[in-house]
C-alpha positions as CSV (number, residue, x, y, z in Angstrom):
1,X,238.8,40.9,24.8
2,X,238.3,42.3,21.6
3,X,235.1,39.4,20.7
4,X,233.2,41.6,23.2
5,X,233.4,44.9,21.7
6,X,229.9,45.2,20.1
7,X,228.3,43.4,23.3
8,X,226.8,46.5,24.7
9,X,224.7,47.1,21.3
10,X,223.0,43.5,21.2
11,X,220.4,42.5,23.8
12,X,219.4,39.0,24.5
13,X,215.7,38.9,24.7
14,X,213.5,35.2,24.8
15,X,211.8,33.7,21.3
16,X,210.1,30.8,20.8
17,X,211.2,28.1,18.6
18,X,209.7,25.3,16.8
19,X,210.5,22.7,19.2
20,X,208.2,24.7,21.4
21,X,211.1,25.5,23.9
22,X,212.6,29.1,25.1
23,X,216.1,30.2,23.8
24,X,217.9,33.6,23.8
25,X,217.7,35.7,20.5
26,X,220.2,38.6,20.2
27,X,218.5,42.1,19.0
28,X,220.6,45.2,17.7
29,X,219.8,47.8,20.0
30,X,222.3,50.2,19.3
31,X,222.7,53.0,16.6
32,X,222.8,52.7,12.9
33,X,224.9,54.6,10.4
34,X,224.9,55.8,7.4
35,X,227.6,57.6,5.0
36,X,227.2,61.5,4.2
37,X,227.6,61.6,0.5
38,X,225.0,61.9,-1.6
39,X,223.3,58.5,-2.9
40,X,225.1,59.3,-6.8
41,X,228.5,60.1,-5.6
42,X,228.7,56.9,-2.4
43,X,227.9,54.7,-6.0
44,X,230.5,56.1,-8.3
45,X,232.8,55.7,-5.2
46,X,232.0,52.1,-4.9
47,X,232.3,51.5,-8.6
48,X,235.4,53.3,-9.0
49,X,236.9,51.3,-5.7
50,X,236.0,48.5,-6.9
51,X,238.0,48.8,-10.4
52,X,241.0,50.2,-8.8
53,X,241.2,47.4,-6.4
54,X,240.6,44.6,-9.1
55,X,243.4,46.7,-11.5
56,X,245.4,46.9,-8.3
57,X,245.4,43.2,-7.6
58,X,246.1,42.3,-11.1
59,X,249.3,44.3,-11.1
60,X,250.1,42.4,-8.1
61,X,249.4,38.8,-9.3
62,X,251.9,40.2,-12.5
63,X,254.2,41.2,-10.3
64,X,254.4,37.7,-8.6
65,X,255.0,36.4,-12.0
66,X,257.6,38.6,-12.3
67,X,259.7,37.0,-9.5
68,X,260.6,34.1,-11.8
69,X,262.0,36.3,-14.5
70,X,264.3,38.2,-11.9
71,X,267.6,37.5,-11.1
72,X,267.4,34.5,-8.1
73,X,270.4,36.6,-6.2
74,X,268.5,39.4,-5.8
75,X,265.5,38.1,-4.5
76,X,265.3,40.0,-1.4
77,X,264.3,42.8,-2.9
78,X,260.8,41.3,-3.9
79,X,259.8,40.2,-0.2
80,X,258.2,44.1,-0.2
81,X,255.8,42.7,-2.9
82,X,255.3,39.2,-1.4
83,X,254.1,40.5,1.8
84,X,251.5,43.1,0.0
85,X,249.8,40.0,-0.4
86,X,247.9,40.5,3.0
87,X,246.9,43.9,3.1
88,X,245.6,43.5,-0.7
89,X,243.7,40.9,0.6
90,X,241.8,43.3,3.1
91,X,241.5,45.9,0.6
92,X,239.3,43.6,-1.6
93,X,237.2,42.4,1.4
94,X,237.0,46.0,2.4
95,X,236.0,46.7,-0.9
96,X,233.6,43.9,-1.1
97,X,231.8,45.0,2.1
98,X,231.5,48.1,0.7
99,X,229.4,47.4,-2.1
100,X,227.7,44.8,0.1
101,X,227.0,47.7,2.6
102,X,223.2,47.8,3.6
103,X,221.9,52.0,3.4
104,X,221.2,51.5,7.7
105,X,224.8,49.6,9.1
106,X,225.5,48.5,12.2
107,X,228.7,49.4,14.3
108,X,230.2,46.1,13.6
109,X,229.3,46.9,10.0
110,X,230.3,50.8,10.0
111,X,234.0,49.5,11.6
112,X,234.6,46.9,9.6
113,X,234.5,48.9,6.3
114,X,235.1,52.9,7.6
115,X,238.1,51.7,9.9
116,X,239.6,48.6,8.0
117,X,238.9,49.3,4.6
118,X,241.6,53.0,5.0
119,X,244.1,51.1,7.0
120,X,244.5,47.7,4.5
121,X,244.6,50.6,1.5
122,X,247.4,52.6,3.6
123,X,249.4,49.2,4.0
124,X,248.9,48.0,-0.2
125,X,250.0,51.7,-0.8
126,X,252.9,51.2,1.5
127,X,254.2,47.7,0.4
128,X,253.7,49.2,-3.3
129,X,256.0,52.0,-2.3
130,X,258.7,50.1,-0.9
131,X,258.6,47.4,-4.1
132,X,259.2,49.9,-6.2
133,X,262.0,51.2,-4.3
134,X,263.5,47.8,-4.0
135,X,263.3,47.8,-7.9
136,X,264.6,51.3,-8.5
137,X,267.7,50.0,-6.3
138,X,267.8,46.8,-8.3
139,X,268.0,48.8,-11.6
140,X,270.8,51.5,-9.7
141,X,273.2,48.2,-8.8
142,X,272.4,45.7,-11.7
143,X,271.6,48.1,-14.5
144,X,268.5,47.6,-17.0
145,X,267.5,44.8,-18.4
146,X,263.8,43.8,-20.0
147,X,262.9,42.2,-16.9
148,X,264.0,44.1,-14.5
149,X,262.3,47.7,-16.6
150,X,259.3,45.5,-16.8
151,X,259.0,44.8,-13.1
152,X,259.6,48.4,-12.2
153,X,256.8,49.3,-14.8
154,X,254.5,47.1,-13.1
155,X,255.7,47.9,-9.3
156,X,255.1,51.9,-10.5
157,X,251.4,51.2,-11.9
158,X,251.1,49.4,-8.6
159,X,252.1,52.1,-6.9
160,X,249.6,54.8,-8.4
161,X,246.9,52.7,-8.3
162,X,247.6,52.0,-4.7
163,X,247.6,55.9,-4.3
164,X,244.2,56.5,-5.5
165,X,242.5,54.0,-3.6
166,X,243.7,55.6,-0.4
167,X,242.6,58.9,-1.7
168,X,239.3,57.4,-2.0
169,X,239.0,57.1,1.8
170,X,237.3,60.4,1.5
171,X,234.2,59.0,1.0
172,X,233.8,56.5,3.6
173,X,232.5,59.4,6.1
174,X,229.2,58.4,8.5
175,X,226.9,59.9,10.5
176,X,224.1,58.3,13.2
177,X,220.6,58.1,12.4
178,X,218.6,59.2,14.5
């Protein structure tokens, strides 16, 4: 069961409350982590994840608009984009964690953003990917038109900016302190 992953590193140890009466308290008792770049670099990471992302998501949200301007027919080809709703949506709590990331983490902590946060940016750079090939096909069989050049403008911008927040993965490296 996966709710009991991160059982072994809590212990349940006896406090005292204010009613006077004995209840169990769960301590961290396993190891903490930290990440291996230096303080300067782990900062302009977080910064610069944090602008890609929000660029990122604003691409998407103009790409939704998009689907009104699009041919109805054809819609098939935006269900790439409507489902890079989800993982766009774990990138930016990834990303949020991140710069909410305390210098000593938890395993719970060090998973959530070091294991999650490269697996929701894989996915947003893979749903990108196939968008814009759904649009490139859409311009092969329909032709250009404003709309349609304007979408695959969008869905390419996506699609780098999807590209560099995976590179950025880099950076989420960790080591156990001692």
């Amino acid at each position: 069961m996966r709710s009991k992953r991160y059982l072994k590193d809590y212990q349940l140890t006896p406090q005292l409350t204010a009613k006077g009466r004995l209840s169990p308290a769960a301590s961290y008792i396993g190891s903490y982590y930290r990440f291996t770049a230096a303080p300067e670099a782990l900062a302009g990471a977080k910064r610069t994840y944090l602008i890609l992302t929000a660029a990122a998501v604003i691409l998407l949200l103009v790409q939704l608009w998009f689907t009104d301007l699009i041919d109805r027919e054809r819609r098939y080809l935006l269900l790439p984009m409507a489902f890079n709703i989800f993982p766009a949506f774990g990138t930016v709590m990834g990303v949020l964690r991140l710069r909410l990331a305390p210098e000593k983490m938890t395993l719970r902590q060090r998973d959530r953003i070091c294991n999650r946060l490269p697996a929701f940016s894989f996915g947003f750079l893979a749903f990108a990917l196939l968008s814009l090939i759904a649009c490139i096909v859409q311009l092969i069989l329909n032709g250009v038109t404003v709309p349609t050049a304007l979408y695959c403008a969008d869905a390419a911008g996506l699609s780098v900016l999807c590209v560099f927040i995976f590179r950025l993965r880099r950076i989420l490296k960790t080591e156990t302190l001692a």
